[in-house]
C-alpha positions in Angstrom: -12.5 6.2 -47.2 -14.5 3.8 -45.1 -10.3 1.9 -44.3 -9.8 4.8 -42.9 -11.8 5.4 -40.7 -11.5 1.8 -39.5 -7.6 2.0 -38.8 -8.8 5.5 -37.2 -10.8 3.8 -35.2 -8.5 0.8 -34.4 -5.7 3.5 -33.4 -8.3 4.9 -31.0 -8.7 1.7 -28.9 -5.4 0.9 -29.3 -4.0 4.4 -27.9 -7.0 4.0 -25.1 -6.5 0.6 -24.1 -2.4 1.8 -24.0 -3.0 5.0 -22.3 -6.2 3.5 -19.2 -3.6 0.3 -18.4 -0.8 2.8 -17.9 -3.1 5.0 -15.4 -4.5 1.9 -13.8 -0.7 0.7 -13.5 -0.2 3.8 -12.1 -3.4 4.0 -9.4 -2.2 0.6 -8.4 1.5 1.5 -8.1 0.2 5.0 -5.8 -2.3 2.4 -3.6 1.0 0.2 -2.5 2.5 2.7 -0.9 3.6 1.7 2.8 4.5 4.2 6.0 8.0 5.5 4.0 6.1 6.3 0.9 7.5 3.5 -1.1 5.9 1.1 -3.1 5.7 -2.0 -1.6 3.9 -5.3 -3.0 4.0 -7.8 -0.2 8.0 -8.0 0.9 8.9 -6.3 -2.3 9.7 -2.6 -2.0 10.4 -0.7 -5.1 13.2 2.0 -3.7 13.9 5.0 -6.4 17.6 6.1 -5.3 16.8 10.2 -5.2 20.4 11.0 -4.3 23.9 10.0 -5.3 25.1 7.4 -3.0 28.7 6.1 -2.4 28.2 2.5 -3.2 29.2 0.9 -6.5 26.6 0.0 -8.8 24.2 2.3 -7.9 23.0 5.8 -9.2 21.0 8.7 -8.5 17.6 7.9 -10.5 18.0 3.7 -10.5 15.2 2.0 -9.3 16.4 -1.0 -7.3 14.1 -3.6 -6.2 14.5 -4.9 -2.5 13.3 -8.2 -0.9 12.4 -8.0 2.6 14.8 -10.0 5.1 15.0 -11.7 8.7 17.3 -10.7 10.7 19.0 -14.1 11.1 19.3 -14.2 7.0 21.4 -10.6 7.1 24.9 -11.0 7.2 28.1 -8.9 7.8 29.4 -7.0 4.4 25.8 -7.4 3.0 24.0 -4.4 1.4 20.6 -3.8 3.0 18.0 -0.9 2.5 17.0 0.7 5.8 14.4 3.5 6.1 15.5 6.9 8.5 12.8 8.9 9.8 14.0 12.8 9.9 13.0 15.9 12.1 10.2 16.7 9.9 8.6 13.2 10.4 9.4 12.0 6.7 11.0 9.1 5.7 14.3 8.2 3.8 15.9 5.6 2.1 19.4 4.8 3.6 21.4 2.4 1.9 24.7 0.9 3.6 27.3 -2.3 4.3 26.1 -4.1 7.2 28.6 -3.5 9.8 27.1 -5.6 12.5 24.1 -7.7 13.7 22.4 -7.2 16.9 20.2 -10.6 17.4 19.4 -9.6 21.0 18.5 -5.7 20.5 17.1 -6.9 16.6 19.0 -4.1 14.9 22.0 -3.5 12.7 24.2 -1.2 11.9 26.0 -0.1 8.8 30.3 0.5 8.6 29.5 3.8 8.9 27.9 3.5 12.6 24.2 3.7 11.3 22.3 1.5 13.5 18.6 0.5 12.5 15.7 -1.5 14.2 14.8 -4.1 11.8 11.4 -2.6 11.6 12.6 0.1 9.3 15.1 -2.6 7.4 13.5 -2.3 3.7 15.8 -5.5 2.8 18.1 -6.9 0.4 18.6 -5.7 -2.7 17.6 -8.2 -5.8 17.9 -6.2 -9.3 19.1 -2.5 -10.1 17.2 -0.7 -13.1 19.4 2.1 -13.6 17.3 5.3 -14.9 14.3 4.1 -14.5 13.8 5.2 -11.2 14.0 9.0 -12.6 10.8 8.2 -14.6 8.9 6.1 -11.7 9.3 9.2 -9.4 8.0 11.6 -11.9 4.8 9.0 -12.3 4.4 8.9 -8.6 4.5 12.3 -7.7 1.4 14.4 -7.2 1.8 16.2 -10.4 2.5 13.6 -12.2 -0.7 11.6 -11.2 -2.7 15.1 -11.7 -1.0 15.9 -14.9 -0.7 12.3 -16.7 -4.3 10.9 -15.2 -6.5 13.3 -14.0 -6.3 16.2 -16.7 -6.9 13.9 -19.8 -9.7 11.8 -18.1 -11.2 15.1 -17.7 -10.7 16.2 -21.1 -12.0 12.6 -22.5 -15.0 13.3 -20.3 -15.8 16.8 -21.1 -15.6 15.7 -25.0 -17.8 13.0 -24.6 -20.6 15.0 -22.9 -19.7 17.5 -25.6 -20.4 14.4 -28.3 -23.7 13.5 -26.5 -24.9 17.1 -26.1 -24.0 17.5 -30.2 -25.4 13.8 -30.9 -28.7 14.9 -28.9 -29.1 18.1 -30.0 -28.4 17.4 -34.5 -28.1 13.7 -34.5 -29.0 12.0 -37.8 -32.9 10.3 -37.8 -32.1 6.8 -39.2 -33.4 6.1 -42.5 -36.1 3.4 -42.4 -35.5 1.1 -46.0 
């Protein structure tokens, strides 16, 4: 009896220390946001691709991982992450072919005519996590964070006040040997 309620209590920490380092993952992943609402750590952006796009190797719902880049390191035919403001003031990721590099304006454009000021250049992208990005967004919406965080802290909370009221109220008096 007493073995198991030690691996009971060993799966307890185990499933809490699991569970808070995923919410504190995910607290630090929501504080890195930058103006576009993307992660960003430093001049590493993590971009979730939301819609289909026409370029090879990427999918809706990959996570890709973009380096920031000078303009004088861009080159013609490279793919580069650029951020595009719509009428509604939010912002989204474009991703295109460099068509052209303006050193004296400090913009570029994609093929497609695109043209972008290189303060809303995300980068270059580095490595492609295909489906992952589907999860990352569901982690970093608000209902996620409320759902996935918030709720069970609450829960853990209001059943440890319940343990203390119950613990207070009909705890055991030690026995003295």
């Amino acid at each position: 009896m007493k073995a198991f309620k030690v691996v009971k209590k060993v799966l307890f920490i185990v499933i809490a220390v699991v569970y808070f380092s995923f919410a504190l993952l995910m607290t630090i992943l929501l504080l890195n946001f930058n103006d576009y609402n993307v992660t960003q750590f430093d001049d590493t952006s993590l971009i979730i691709l939301r819609d289909k796009i026409s370029l090879e190797g990427y999918e809706k719902g990959d996570l890709v991982i973009v380096e920031a880049a000078n303009l004088e390191e861009i080159q013609v035919g490279e793919v580069i992450f650029a951020y595009k403001i719509d009428r509604d003031g939010l912002a989204q990721v474009q991703v295109g072919t460099v068509g052209e590099v303006y050193p004296t304006e400090d913009a570029i454009s994609f093929e497609n005519g695109d043209t972008y000021a290189m303060e809303f250049v995300a980068g270059k992208p580095t490595k492609v996590y295909h489906g992952l990005g589907s999860f990352l967004s569901i982690i970093e919406s608000q209902w996620g964070f409320l759902f996935i965080v918030l709720v069970p802290c609450f829960l853990i909370f209001i059943y440890e006040l319940y343990a203390l009221i119950v613990e207070i109220k009909y705890g055991e008096e030690e026995e003295t040997v």
